[in-house]
N, C-alpha and C positions, 0 to 999 in steps of 0.2 A: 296676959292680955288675950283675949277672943279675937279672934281673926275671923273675920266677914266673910264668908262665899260672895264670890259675882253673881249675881242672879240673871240665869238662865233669859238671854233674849229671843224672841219669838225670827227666824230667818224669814224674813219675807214680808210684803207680799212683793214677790218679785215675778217678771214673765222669765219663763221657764222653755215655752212652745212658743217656735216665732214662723213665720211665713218667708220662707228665702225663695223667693222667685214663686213656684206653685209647689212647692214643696216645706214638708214641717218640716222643722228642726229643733231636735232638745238639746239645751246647751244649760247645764246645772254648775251653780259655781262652785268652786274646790271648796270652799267653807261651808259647804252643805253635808258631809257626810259624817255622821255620827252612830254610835254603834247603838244597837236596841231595836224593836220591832216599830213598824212605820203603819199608820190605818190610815188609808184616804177616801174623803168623799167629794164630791165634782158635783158642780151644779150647772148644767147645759139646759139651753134652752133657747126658747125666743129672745131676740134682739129688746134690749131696755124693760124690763121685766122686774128687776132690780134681783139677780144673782150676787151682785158684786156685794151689795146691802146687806141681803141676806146671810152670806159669808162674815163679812164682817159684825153682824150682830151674835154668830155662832161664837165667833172669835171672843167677844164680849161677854159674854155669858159662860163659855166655858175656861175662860181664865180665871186665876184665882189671885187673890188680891196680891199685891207686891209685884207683878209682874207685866211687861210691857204687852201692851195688846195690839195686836196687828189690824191695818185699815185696809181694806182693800179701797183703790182710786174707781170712785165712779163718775161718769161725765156727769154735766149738767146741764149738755144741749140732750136733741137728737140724738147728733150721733156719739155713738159707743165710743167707748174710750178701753174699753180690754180687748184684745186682738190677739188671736193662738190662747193659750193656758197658761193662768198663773199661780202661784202657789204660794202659801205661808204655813212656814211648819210650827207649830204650836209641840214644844217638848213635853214630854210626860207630865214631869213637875208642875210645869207650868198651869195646864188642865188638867192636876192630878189624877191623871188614866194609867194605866200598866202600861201605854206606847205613847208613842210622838204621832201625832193627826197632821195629816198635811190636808188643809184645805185647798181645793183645788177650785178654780174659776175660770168658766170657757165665755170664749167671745160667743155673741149671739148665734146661734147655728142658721140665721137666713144674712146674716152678714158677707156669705160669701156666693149670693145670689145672682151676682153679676158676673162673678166666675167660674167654670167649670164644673159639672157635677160630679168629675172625679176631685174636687178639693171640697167639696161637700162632705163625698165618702171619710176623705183624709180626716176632714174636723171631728165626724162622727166617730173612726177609732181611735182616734185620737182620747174622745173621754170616753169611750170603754175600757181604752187598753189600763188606764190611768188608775181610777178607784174600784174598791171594794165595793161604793155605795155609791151610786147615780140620782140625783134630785133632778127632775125634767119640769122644769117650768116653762109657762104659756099664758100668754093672755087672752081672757075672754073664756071662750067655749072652745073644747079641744075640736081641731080640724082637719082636713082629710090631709093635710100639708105636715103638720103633726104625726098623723097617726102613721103617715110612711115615715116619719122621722124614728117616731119611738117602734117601729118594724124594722126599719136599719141597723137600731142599738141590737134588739133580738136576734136579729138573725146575728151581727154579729158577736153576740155573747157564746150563741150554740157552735160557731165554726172555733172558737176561744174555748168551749169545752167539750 
């Protein structure tokens, strides 16, 4: 008799980066770690933009049939409903790649405009430190509020290399 593999479920989408006081913190659960190469991409940007959408349609599209597909939660007021970074890893298998894809999803980068511009900074290394690949979404026409955002990521890519 053939004996059935389990098939591979996708870890997440779970928050990963949390806000403790004014400081980040990564906190990955023990059932996350698996051996094989990891690609991440992160999608920062403006506040309701639809990042989380956007992820989750990636997730949709690069699964392959038979296996669980990961939703990232998105609000359906106003206000944002993702806060710090969250992640769901998509195993190789799963989106038939040579690695495991961790999608990543940032809270909106003006979401923390009422606090501190050193938890500004923190948000921004935050998804540098994180992916290979950075999606910078914006609504409308890019603005001057922007372009020091995506001048933030720069500079910090160049002190990173």
């Amino acid at each position: 008799a053939e004996t059935k593999r389990p098939v591979p479920q996708p870890l997440g989408p779970k928050q990963l980066v949390f806000w403790r006081s004014e400081e980040l913190s990564l906190e990955v659960p023990h059932d996350w770690v698996f051996n094989g190469p990891i690609g991440t991409v992160c999608v920062a940007g403006d506040d309701r933009v639809g990042k989380s959408t956007l992820l989750s349609l990636w997730a949709k599209n690069l699964s392959t049939e038979g296996f669980e597909i990961p939703e990232f939660p998105a609000g359906h007021t106003l206000q944002s409903h993702t806060k710090g970074l969250w992640s769901a890893l998509l195993r190789a298998e799963a989106a038939d790649l040579p690695f495991h894809l961790n999608l990543c999803d940032s809270q909106g980068l003006k979401t923390t405009s009422s606090s501190s511009q050193l938890q500004q900074w923190r948000l921004h290394a935050a998804n540098v430190l994180v992916p290979q690949v950075l999606v910078y979404m914006f609504k409308d026409v890019l603005n001057l509020d922007q372009l020091r955002d995506l001048a933030r990521f720069a500079h910090l890519f160049q002190k990173l290399g």
